[in-house]
Structures are given as structure tokens and as C-alpha cells.
PDB file of N, CA, C, O and CB in Angstrom:
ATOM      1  N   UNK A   1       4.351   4.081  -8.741  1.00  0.00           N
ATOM      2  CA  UNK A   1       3.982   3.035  -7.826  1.00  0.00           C
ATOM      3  C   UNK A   1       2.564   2.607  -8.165  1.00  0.00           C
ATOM      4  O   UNK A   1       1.682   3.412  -8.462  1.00  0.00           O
ATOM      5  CB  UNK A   1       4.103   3.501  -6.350  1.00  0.00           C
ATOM      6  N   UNK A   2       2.360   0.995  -8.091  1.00  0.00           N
ATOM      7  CA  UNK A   2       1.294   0.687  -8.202  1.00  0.00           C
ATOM      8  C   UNK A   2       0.771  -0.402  -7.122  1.00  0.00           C
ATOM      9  O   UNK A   2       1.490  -1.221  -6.551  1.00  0.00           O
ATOM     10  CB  UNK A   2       1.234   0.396  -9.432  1.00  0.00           C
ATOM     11  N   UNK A   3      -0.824  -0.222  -6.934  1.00  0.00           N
ATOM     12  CA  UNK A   3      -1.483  -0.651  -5.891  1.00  0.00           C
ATOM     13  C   UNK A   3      -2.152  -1.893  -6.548  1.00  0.00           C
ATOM     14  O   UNK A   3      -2.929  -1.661  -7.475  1.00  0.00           O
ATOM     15  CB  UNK A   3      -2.415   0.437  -5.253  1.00  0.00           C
ATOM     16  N   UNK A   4      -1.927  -3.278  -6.151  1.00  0.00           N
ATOM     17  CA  UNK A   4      -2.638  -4.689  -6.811  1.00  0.00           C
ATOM     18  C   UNK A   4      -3.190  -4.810  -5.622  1.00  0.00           C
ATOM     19  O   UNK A   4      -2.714  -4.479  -4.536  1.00  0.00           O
ATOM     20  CB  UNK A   4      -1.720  -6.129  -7.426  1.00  0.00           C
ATOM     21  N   UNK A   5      -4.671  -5.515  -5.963  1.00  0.00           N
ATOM     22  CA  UNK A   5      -5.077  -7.280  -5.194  1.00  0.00           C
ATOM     23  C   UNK A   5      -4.529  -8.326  -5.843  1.00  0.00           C
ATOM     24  O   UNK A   5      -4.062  -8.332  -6.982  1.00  0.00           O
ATOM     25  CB  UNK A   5      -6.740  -7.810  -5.218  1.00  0.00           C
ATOM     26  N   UNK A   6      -4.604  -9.186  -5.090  1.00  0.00           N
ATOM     27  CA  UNK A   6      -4.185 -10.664  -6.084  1.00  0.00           C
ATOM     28  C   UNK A   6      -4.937 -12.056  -4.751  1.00  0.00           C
ATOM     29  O   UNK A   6      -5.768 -11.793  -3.883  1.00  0.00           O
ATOM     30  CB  UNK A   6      -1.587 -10.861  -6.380  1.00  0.00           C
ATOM     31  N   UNK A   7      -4.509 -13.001  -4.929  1.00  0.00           N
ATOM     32  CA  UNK A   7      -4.775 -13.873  -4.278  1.00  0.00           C
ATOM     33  C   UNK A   7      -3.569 -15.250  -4.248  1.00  0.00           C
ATOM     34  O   UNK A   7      -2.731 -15.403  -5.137  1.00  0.00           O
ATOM     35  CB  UNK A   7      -6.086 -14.086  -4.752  1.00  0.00           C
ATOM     36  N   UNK A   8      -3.682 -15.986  -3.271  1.00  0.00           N
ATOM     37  CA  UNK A   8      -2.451 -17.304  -3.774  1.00  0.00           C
ATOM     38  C   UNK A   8      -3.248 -18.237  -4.023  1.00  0.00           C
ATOM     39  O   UNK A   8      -4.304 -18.434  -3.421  1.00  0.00           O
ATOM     40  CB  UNK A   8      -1.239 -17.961  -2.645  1.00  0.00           C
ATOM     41  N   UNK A   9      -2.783 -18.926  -4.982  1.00  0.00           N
ATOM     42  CA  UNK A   9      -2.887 -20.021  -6.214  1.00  0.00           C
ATOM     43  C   UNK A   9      -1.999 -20.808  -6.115  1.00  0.00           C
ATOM     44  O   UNK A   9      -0.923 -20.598  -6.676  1.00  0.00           O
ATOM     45  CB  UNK A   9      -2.797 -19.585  -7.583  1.00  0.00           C
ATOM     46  N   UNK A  10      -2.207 -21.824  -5.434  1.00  0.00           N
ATOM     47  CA  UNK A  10      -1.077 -23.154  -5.397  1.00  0.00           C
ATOM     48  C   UNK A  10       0.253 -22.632  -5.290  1.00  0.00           C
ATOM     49  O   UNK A  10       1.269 -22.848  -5.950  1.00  0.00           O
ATOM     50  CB  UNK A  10      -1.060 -24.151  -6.809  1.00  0.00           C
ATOM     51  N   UNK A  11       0.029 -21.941  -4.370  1.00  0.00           N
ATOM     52  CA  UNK A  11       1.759 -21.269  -3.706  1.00  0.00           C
ATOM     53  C   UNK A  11       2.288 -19.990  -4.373  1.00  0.00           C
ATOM     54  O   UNK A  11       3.349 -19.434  -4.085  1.00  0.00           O
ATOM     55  CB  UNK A  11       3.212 -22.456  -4.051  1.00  0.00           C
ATOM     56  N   UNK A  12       1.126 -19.479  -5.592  1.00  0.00           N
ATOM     57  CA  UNK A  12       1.663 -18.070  -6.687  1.00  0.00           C
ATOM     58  C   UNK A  12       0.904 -17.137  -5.857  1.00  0.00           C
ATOM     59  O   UNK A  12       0.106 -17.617  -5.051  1.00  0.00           O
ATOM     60  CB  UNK A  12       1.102 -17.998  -8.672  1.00  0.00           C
ATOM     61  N   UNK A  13       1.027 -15.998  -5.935  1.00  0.00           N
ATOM     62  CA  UNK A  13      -0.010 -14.652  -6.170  1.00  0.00           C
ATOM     63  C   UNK A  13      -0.448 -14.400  -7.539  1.00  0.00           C
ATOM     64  O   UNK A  13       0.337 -13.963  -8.381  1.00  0.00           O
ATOM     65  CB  UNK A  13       0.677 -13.256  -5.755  1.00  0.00           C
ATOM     66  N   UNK A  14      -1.665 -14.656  -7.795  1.00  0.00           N
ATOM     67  CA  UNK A  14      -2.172 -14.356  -8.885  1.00  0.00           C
ATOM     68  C   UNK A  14      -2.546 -12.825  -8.546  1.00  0.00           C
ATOM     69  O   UNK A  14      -3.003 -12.656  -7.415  1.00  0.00           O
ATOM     70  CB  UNK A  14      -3.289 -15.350  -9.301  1.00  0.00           C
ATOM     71  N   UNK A  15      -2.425 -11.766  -9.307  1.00  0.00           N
ATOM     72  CA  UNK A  15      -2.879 -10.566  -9.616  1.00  0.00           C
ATOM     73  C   UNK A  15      -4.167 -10.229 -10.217  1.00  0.00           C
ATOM     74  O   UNK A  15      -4.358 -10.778 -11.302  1.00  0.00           O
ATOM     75  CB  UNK A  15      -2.081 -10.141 -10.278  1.00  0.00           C
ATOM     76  N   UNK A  16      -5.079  -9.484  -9.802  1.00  0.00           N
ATOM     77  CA  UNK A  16      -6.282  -8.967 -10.200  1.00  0.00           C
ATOM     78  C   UNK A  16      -5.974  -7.677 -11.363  1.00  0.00           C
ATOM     79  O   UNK A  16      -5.224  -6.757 -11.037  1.00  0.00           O
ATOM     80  CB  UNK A  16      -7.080  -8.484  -8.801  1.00  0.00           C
ATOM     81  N   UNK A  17      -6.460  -7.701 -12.385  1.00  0.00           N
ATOM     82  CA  UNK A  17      -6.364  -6.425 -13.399  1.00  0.00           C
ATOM     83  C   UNK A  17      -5.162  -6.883 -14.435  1.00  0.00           C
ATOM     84  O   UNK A  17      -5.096  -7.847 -15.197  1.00  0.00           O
ATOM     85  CB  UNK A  17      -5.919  -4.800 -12.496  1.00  0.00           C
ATOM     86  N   UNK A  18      -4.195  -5.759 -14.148  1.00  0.00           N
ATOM     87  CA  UNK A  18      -3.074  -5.913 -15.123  1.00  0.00           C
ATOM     88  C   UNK A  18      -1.905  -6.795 -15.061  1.00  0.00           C
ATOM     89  O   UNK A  18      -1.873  -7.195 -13.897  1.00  0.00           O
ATOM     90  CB  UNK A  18      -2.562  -4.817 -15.238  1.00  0.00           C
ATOM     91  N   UNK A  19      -0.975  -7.281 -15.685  1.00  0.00           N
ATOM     92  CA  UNK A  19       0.155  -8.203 -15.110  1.00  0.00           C
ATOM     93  C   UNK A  19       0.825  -6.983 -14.608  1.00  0.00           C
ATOM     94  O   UNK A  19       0.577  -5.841 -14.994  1.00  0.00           O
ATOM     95  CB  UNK A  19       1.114  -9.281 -16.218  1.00  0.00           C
ATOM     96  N   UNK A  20       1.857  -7.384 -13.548  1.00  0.00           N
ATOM     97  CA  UNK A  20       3.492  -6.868 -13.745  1.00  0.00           C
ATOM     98  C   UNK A  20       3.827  -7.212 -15.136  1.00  0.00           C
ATOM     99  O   UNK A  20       3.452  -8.134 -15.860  1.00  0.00           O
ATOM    100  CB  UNK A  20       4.698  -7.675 -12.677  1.00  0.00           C
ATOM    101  N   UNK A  21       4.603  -6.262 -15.309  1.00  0.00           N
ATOM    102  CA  UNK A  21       6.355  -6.933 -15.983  1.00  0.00           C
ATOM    103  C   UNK A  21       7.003  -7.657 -15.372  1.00  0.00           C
ATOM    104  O   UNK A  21       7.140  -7.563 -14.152  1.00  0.00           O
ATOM    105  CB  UNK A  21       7.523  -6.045 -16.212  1.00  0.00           C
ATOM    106  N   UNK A  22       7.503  -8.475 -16.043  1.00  0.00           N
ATOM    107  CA  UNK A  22       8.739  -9.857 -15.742  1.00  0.00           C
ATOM    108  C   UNK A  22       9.692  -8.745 -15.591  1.00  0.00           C
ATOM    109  O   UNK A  22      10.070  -7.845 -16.340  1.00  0.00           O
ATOM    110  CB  UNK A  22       9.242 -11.302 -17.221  1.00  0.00           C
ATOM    111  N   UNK A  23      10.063  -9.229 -13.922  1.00  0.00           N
ATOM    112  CA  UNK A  23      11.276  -8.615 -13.364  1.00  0.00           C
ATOM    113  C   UNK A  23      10.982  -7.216 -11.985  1.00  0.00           C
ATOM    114  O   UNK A  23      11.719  -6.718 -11.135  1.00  0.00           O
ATOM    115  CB  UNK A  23      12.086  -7.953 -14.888  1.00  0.00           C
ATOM    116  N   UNK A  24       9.510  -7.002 -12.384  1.00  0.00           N
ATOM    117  CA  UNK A  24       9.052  -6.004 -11.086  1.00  0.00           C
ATOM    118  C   UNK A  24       9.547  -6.133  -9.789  1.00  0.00           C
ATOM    119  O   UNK A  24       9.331  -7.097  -9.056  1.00  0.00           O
ATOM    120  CB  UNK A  24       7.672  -6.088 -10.797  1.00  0.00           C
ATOM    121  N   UNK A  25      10.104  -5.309  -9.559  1.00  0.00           N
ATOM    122  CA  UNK A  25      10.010  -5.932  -8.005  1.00  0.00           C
ATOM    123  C   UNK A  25       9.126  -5.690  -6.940  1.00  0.00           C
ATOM    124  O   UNK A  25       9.321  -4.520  -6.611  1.00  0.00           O
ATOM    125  CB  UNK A  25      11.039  -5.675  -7.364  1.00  0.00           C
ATOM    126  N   UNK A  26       8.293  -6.165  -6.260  1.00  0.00           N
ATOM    127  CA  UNK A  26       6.895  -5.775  -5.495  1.00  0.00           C
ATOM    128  C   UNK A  26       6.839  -6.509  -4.162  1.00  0.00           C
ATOM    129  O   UNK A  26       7.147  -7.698  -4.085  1.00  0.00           O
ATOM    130  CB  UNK A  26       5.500  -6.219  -6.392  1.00  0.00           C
ATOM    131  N   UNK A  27       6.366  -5.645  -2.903  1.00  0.00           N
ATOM    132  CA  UNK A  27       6.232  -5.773  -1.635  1.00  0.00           C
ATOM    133  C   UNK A  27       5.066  -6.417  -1.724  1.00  0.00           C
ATOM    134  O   UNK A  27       4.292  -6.220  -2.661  1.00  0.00           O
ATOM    135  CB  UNK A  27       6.304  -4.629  -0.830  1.00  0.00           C
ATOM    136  N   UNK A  28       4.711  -7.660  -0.275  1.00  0.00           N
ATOM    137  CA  UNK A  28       3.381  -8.508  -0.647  1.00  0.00           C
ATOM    138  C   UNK A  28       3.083  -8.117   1.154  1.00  0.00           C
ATOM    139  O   UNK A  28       3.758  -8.443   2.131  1.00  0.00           O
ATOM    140  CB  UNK A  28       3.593 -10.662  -1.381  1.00  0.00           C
ATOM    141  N   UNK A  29       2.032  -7.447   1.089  1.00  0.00           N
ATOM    142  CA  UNK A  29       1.466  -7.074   2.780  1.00  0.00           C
ATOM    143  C   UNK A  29       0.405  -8.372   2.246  1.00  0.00           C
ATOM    144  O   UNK A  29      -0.114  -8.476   1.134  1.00  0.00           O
ATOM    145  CB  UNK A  29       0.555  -4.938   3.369  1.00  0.00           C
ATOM    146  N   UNK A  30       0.289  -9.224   3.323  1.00  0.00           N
ATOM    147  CA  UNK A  30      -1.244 -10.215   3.471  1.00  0.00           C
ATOM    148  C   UNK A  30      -2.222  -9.136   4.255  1.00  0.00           C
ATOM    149  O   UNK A  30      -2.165  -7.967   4.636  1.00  0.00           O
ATOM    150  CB  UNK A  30      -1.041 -11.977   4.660  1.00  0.00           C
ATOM    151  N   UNK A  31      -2.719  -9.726   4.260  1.00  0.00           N
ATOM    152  CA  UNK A  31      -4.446  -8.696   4.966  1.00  0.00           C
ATOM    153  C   UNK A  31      -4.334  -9.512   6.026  1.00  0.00           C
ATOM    154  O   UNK A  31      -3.672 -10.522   5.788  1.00  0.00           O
ATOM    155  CB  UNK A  31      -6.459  -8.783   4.040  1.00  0.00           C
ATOM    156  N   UNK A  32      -4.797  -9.408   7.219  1.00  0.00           N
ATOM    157  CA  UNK A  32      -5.721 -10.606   8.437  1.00  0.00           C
ATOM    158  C   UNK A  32      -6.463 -10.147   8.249  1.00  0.00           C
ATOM    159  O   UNK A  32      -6.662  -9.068   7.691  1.00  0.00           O
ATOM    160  CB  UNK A  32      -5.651 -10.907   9.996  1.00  0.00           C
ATOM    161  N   UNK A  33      -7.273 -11.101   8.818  1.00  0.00           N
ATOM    162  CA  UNK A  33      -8.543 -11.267   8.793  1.00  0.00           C
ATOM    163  C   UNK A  33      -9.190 -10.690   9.914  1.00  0.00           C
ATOM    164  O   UNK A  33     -10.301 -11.138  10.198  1.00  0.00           O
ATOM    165  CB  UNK A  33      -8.814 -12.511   8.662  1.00  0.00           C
ATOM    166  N   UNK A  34      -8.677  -9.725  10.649  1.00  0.00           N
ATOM    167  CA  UNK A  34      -8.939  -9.456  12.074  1.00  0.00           C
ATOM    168  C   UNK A  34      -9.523  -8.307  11.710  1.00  0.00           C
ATOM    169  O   UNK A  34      -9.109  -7.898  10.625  1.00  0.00           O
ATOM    170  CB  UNK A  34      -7.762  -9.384  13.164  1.00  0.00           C
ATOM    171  N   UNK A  35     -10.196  -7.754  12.136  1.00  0.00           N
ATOM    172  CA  UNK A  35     -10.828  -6.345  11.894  1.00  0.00           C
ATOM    173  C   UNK A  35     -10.144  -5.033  13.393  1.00  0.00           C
ATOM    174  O   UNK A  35      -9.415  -5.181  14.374  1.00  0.00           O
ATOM    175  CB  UNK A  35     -12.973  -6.709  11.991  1.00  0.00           C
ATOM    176  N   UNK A  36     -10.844  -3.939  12.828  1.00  0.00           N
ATOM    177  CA  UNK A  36     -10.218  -3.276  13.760  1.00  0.00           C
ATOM    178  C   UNK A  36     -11.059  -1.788  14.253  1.00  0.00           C
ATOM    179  O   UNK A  36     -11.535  -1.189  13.288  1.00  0.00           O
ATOM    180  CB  UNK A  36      -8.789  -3.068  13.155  1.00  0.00           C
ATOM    181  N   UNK A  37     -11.217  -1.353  15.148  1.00  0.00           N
ATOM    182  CA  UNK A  37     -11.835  -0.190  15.474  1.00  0.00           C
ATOM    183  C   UNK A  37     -11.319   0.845  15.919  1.00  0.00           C
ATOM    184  O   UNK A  37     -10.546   0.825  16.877  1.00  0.00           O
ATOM    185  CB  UNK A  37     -12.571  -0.347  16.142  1.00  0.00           C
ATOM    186  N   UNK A  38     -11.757   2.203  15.124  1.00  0.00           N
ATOM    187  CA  UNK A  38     -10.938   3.485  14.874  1.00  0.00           C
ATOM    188  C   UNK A  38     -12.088   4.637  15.862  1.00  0.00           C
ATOM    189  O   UNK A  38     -13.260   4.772  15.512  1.00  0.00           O
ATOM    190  CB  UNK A  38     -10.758   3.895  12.790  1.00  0.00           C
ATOM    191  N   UNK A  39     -11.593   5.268  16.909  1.00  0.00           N
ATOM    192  CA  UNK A  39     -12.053   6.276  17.102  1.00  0.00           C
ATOM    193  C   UNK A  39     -12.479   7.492  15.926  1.00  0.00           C
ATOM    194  O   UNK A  39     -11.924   7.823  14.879  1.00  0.00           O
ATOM    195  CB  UNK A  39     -11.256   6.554  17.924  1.00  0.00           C
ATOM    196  N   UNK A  40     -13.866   8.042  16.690  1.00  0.00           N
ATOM    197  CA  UNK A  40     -14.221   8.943  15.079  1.00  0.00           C
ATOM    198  C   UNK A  40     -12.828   9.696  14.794  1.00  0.00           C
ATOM    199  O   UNK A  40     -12.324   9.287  13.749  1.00  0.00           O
ATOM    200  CB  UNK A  40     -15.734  10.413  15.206  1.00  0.00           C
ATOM    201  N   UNK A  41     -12.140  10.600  15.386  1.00  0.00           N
ATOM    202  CA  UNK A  41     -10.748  11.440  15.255  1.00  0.00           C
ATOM    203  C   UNK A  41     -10.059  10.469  14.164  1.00  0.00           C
ATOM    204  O   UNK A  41     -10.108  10.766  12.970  1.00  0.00           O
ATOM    205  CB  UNK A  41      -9.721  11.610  16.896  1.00  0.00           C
ATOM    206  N   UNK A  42      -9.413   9.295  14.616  1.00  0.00           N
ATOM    207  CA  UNK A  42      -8.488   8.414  13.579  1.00  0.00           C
ATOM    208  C   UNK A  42      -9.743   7.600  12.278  1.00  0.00           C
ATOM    209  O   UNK A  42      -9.382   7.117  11.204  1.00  0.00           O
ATOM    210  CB  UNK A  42      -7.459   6.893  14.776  1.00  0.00           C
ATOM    211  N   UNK A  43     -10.825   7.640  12.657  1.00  0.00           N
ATOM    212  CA  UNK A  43     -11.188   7.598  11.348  1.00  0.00           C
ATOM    213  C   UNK A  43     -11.595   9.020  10.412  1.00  0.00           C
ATOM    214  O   UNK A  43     -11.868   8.839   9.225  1.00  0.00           O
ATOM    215  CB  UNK A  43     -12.282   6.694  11.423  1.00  0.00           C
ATOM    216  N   UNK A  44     -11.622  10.223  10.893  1.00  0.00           N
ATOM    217  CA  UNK A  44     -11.604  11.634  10.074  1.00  0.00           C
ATOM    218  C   UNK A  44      -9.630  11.273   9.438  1.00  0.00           C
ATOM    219  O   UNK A  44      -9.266  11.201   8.265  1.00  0.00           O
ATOM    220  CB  UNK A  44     -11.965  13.567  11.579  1.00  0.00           C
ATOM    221  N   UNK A  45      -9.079  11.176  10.226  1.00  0.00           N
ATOM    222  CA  UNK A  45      -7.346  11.235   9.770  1.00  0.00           C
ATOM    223  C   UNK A  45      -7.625  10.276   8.913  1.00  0.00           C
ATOM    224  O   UNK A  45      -7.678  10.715   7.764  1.00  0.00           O
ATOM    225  CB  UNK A  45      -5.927  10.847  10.933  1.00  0.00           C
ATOM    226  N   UNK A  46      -7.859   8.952   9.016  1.00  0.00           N
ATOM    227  CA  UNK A  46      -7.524   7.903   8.008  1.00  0.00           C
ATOM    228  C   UNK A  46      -8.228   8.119   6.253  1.00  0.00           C
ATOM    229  O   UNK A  46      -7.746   7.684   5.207  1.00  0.00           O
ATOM    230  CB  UNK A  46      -8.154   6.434   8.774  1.00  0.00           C
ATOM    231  N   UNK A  47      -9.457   8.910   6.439  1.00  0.00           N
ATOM    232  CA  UNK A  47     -10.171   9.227   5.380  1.00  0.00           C
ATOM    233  C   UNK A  47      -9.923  10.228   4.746  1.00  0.00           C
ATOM    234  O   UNK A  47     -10.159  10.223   3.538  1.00  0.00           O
ATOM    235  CB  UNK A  47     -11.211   9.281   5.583  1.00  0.00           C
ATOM    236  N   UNK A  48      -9.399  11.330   5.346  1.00  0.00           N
ATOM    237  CA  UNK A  48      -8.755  12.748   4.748  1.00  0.00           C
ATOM    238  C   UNK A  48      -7.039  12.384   4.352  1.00  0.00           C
ATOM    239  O   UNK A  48      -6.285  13.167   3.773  1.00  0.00           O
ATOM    240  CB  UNK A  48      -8.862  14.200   6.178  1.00  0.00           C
ATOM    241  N   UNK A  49      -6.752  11.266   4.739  1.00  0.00           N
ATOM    242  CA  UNK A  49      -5.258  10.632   4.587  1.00  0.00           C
ATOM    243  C   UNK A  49      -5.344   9.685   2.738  1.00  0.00           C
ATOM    244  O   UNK A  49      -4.441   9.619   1.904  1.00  0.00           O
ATOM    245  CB  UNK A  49      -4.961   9.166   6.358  1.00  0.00           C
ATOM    246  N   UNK A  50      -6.486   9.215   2.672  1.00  0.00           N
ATOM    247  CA  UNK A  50      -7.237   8.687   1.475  1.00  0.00           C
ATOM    248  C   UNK A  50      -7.305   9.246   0.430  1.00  0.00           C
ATOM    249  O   UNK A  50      -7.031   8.921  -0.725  1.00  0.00           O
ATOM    250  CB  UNK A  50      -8.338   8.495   1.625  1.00  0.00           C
ATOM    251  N   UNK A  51      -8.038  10.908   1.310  1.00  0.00           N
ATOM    252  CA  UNK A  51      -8.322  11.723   0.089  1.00  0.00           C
ATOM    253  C   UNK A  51      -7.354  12.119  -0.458  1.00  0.00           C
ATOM    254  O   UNK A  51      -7.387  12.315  -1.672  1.00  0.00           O
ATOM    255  CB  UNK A  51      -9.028  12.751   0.217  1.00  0.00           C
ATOM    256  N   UNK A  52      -6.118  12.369   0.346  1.00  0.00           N
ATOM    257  CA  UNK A  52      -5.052  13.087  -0.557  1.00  0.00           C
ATOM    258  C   UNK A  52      -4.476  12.137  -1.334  1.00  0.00           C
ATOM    259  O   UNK A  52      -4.184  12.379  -2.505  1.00  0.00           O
ATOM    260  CB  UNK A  52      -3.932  13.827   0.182  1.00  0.00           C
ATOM    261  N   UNK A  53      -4.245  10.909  -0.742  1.00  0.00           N
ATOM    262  CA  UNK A  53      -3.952   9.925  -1.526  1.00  0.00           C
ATOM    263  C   UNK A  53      -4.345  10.200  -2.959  1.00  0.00           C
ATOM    264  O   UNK A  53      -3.510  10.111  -3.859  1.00  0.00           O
ATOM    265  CB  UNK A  53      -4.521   8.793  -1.017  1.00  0.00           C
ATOM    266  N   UNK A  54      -5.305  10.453  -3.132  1.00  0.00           N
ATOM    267  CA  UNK A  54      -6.582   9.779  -4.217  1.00  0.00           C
ATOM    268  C   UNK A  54      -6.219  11.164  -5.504  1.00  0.00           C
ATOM    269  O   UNK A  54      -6.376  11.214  -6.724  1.00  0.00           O
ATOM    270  CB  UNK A  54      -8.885   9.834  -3.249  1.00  0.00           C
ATOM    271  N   UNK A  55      -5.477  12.518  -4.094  1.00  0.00           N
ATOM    272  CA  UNK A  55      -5.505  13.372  -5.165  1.00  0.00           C
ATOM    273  C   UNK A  55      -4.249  13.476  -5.748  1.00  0.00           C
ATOM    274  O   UNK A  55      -4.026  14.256  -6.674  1.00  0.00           O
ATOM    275  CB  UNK A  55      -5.975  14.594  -4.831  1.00  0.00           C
ATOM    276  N   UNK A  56      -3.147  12.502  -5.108  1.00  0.00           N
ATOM    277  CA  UNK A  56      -1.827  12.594  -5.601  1.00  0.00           C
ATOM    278  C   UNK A  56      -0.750  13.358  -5.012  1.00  0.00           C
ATOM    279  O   UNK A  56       0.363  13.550  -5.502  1.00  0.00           O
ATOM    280  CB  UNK A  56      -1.911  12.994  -6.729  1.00  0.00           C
ATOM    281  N   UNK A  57      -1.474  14.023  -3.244  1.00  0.00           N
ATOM    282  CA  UNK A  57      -0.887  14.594  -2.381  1.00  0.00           C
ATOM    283  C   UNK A  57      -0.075  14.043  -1.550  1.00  0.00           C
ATOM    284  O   UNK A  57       0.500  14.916  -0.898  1.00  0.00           O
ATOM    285  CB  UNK A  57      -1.547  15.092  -1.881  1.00  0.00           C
ATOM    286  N   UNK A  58       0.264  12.925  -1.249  1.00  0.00           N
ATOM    287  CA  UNK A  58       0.584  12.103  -0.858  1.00  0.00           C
ATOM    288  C   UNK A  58       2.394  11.941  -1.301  1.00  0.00           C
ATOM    289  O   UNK A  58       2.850  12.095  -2.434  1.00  0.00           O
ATOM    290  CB  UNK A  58      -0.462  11.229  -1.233  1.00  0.00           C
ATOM    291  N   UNK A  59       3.003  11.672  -0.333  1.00  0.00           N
ATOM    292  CA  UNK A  59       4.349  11.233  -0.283  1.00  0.00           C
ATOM    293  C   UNK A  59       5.035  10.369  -1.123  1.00  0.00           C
ATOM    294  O   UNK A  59       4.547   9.258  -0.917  1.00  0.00           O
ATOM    295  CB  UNK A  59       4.503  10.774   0.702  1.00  0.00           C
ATOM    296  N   UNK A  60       5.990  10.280  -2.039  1.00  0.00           N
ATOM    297  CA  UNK A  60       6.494   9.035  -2.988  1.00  0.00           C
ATOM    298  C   UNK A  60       7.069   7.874  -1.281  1.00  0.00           C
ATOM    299  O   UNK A  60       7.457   8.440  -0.259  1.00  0.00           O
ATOM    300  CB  UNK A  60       8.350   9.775  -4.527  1.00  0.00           C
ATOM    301  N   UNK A  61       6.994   6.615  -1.368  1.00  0.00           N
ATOM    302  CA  UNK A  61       7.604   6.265  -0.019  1.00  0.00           C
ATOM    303  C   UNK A  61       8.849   5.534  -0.127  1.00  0.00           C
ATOM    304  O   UNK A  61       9.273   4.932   0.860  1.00  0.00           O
ATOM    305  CB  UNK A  61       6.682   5.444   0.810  1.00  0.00           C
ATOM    306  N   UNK A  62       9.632   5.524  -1.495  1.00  0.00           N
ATOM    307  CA  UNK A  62      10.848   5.515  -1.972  1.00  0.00           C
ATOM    308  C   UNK A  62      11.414   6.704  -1.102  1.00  0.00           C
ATOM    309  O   UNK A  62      12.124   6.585  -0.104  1.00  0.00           O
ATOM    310  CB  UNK A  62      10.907   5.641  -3.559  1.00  0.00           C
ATOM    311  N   UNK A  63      11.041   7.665  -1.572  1.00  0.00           N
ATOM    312  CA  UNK A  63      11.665   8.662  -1.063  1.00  0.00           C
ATOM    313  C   UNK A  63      11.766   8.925   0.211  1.00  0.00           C
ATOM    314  O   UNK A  63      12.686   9.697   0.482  1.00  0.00           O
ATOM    315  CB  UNK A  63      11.302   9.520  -1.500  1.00  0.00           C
ATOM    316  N   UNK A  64      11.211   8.593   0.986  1.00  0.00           N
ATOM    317  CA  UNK A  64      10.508   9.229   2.218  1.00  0.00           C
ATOM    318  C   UNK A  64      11.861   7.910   3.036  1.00  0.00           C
ATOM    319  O   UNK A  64      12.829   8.144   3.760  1.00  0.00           O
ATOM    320  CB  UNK A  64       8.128   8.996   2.437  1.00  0.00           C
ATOM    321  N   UNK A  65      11.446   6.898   2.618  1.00  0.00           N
ATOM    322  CA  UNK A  65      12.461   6.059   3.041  1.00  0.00           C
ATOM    323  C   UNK A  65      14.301   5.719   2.782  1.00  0.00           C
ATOM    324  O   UNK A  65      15.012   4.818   3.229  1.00  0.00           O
ATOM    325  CB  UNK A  65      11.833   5.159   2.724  1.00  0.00           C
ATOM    326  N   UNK A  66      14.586   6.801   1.933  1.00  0.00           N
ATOM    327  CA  UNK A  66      15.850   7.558   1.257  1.00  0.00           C
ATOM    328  C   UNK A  66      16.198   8.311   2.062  1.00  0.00           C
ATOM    329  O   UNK A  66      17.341   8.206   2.507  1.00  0.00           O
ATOM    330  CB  UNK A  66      15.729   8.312   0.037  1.00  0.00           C
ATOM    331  N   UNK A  67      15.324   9.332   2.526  1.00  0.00           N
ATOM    332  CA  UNK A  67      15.138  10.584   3.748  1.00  0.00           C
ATOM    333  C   UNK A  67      15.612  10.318   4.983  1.00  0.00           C
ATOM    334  O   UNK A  67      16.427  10.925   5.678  1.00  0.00           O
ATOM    335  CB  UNK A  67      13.686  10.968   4.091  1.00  0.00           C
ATOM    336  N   UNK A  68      14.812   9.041   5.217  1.00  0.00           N
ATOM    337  CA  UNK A  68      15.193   8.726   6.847  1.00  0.00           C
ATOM    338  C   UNK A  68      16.506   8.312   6.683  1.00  0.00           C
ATOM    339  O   UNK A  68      17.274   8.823   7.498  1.00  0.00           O
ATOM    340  CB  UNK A  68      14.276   7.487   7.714  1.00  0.00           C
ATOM    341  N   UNK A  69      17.035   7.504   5.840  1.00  0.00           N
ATOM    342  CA  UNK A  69      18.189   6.820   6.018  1.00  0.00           C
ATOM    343  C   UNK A  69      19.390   7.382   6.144  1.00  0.00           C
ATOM    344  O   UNK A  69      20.369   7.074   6.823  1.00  0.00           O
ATOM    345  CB  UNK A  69      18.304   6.088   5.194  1.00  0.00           C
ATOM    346  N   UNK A  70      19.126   8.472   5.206  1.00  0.00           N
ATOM    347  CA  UNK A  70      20.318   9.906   5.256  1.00  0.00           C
ATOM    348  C   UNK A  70      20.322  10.746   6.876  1.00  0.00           C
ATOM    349  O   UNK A  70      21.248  11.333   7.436  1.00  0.00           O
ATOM    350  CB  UNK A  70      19.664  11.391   3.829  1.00  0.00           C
ATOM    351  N   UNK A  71      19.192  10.564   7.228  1.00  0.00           N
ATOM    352  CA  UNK A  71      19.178  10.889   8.702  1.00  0.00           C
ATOM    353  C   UNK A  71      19.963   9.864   9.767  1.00  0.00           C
ATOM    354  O   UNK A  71      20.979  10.116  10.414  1.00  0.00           O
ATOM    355  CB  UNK A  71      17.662  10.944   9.104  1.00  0.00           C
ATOM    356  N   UNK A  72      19.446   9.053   9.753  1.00  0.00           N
ATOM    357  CA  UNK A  72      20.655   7.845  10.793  1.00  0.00           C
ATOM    358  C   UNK A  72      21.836   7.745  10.677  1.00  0.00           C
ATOM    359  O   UNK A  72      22.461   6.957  11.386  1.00  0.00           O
ATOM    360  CB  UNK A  72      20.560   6.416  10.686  1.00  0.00           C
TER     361      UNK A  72
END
């Protein structure tokens, strides 16, 4: 799994860094523009949630979403 910025360009997402491959298939979250405020507790979770990220501890979410479905 890979993590892009990009921006829209006359109706495209242009990508920051590397291309896709022709044929990727990729989820597009927009950002708002709204900001938001985290109690210190959910900002210790959100940053130690980062770190594992960062170390590769972190959940595949293919999978995770395979998981639930076998559950319902």
C-alpha cells in the first residue's frame, strides 16, 4: 500500500512524487479544510498510532476489511 498527495488539475488528480501504474486502483479521501481539536489523551493515541505506523506495526486494511466481512 501506498500513501500519495496530489492535487486536481482541470478535473485530474495530479500526484506528487511517483506515478501510479496505468490500471492502479486507488481510494481518493479530500482533506477539509476544517481543522480539529484533540484532547491531550487522543492526541498521545493518535501519535503513538503514527509511530507504529511508521514502524510497520500497523494493520494491512485489505485485510482487516476481509476480517470483518467474514464476520457478518
Amino acid at each position: 500500500m501506498r500513501i500519495a498527495t496530489g492535487r486536481v488539475v482541470d478535473g485530474k488528480i495530479v500526484v506528487e512524487g511517483e506515478p501510479f501504474e496505468d490500471g492502479t486502483t486507488v481510494t481518493i479521501i479530500a482533506a477539509d479544510d476544517e481543522s480539529f481539536d484533540l484532547v491531550p489523551e487522543e492526541e498521545a493515541e493518535l501519535l503513538e498510532s503514527i509511530r507504529e505506523a511508521d514502524q510497520g506495526l500497523g494493520r494491512d486494511g485489505f485485510a482487516l476489511l476481509r476480517e470483518l466481512a467474514r464476520k457478518t
